[in-house]
C-alpha positions as CSV (number, residue, x, y, z in Angstrom):
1,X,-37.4,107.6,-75.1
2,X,-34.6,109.8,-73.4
3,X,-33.9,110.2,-69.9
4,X,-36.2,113.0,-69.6
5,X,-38.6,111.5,-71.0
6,X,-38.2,108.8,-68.6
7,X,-38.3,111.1,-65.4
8,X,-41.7,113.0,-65.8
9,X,-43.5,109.3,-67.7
10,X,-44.9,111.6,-70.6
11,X,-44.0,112.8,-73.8
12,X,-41.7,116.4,-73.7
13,X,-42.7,118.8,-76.2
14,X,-39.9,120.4,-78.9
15,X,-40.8,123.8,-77.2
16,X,-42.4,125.6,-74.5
17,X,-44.6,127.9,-75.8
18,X,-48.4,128.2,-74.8
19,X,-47.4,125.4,-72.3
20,X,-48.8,125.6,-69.0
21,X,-49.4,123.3,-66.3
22,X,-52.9,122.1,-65.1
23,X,-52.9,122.0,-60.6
24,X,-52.8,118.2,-61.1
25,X,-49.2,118.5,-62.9
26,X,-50.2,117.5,-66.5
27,X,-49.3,119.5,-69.6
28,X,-51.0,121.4,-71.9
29,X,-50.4,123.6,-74.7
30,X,-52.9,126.9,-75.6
31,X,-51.8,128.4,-79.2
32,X,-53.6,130.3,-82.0
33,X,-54.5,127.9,-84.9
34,X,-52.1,128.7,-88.2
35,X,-49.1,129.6,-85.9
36,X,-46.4,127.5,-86.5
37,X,-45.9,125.0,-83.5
38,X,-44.1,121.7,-82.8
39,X,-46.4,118.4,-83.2
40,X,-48.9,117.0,-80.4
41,X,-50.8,114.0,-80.4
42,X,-54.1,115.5,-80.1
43,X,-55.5,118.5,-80.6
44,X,-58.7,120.5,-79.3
45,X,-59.7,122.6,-82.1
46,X,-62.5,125.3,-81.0
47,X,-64.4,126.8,-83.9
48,X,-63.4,126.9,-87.3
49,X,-60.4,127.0,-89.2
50,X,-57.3,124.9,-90.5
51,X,-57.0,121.4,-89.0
52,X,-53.3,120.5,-87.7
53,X,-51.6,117.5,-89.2
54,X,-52.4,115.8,-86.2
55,X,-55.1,113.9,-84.7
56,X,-57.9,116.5,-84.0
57,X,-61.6,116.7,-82.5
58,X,-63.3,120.1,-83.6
59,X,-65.7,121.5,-81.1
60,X,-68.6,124.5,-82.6
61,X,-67.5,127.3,-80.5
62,X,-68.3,131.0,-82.0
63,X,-65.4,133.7,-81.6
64,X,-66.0,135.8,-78.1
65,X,-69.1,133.5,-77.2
66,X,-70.0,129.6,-75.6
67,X,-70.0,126.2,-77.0
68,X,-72.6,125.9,-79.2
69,X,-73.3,122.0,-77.9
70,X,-72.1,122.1,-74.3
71,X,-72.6,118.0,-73.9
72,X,-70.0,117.6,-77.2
73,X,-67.9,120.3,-75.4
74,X,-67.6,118.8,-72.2
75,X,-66.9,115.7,-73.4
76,X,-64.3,116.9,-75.9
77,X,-62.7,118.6,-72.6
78,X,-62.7,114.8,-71.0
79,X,-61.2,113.6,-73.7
80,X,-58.7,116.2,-73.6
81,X,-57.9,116.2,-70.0
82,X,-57.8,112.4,-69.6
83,X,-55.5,112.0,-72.8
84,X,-53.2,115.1,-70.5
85,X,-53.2,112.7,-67.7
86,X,-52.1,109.9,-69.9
87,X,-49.2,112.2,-70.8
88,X,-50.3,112.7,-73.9
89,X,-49.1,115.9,-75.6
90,X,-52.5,117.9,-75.9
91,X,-53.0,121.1,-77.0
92,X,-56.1,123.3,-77.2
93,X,-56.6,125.9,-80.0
94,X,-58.8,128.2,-81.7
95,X,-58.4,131.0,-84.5
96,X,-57.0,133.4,-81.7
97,X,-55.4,131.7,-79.0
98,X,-56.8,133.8,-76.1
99,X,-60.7,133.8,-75.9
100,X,-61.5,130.4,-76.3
101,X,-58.5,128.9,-75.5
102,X,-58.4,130.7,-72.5
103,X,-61.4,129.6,-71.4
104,X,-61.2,125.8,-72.4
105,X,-58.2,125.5,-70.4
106,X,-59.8,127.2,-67.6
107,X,-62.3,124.4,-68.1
108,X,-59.8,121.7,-68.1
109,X,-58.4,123.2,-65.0
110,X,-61.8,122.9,-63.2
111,X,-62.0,119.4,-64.6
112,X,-58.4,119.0,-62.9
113,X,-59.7,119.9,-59.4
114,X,-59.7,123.9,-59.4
115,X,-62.6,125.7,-58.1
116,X,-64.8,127.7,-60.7
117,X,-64.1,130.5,-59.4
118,X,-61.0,130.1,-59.0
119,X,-60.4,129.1,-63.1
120,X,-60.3,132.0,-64.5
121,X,-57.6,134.3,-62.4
122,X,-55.5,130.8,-62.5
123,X,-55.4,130.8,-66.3
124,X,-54.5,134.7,-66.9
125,X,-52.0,134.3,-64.2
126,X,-50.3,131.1,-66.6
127,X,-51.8,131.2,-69.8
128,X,-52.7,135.0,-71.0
129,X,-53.7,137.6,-69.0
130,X,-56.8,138.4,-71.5
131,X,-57.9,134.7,-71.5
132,X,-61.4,134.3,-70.7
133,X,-62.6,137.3,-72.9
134,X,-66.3,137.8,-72.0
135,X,-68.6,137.8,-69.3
136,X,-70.9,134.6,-70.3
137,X,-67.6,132.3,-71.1
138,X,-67.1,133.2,-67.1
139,X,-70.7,132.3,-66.6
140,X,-70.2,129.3,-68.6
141,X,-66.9,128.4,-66.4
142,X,-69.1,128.7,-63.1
143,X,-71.2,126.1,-64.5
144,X,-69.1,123.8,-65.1
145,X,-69.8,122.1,-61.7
C-alpha cells in the first residue's frame, strides 16, 4: 500500500472517471457497462448486460424505469454503500451510465445521510447532469425513506 493509500485508509482507483464523492466522504464510481474502466472490487450491475471481471451483484432494473424487486435493490444498495464505507472500490453501472446509475447513486447518497429531495439535484450537480432520467425513478428516490 503507498503513502496515499495510507492517508485517505481506502483503496485509490487508477483513474478518476465517473468518480464522485457520497456527503459522507466515501467513493464511488458511476460508468456505462462495456466502457473500458480500471478494476473495482465490486460492482453494482443494474439491468442486463456484460458482467465486469470483477466481483458483481446484478440487480433487474428496466432501461428509463424502477427496480423491478425493490427489497433485492435496496439491499444491493446496502451492500454497496457499506462495502464504500469500508473503502472498498465500488462502482455502480448499467448499459448507459446515466438513468439508472444516476439514480442508484442518488440512492446511495440518501442511504449516506442526504435528504430525498435533496438526491437528485446533488447527483446532476457531481455525477451527470441528465442522471435521474424519469419522473417515477424521482418518485422511487422520495421513497426511499
Amino acid at each position: 500500500m503507498g503513502d496515499q493509500d495510507h492517508d485517505v485508509g481506502i483503496t485509490s482507483w487508477e483513474d478518476q472517471t465517473g468518480l464522485v464523492t457520497l456527503p459522507g466522504g466515501a467513493r464511488v464510481r458511476g460508468r456505462r457497462l462495456g466502457d473500458p474502466a480500471s478494476p473495482a472490487d465490486f460492482a453494482l450491475v443494474l439491468g442486463k448486460g456484460a458482467p465486469p471481471a470483477w466481483p458483481c451483484r446484478r440487480v433487474r432494473w428496466p432501461d428509463f424505469g424502477i427496480p423491478a424487486d425493490r427489497g433485492d435493490a435496496l439491499d444491493a444498495l446496502g451492500e454497496a454503500h457499506r462495502r464504500a464505507l469500508a473503502g472498498e472500490r465500488v462502482e455502480v453501472a448499467c448499459r448507459g451510465g446515466v438513468g439508472r446509475t444516476g439514480t442508484a447513486l442518488a440512492a446511495l447518497a440518501v442511504l449516506d445521510g442526504l435528504h430525498p429531495g435533496q438526491a437528485v439535484a446533488w447527483v446532476r450537480g457531481h455525477y451527470h447532469r441528465r442522471a435521474v432520467e424519469t419522473p417515477w425513478q424521482r418518485r422511487w428516490l422520495h421513497n426511499l425513506r
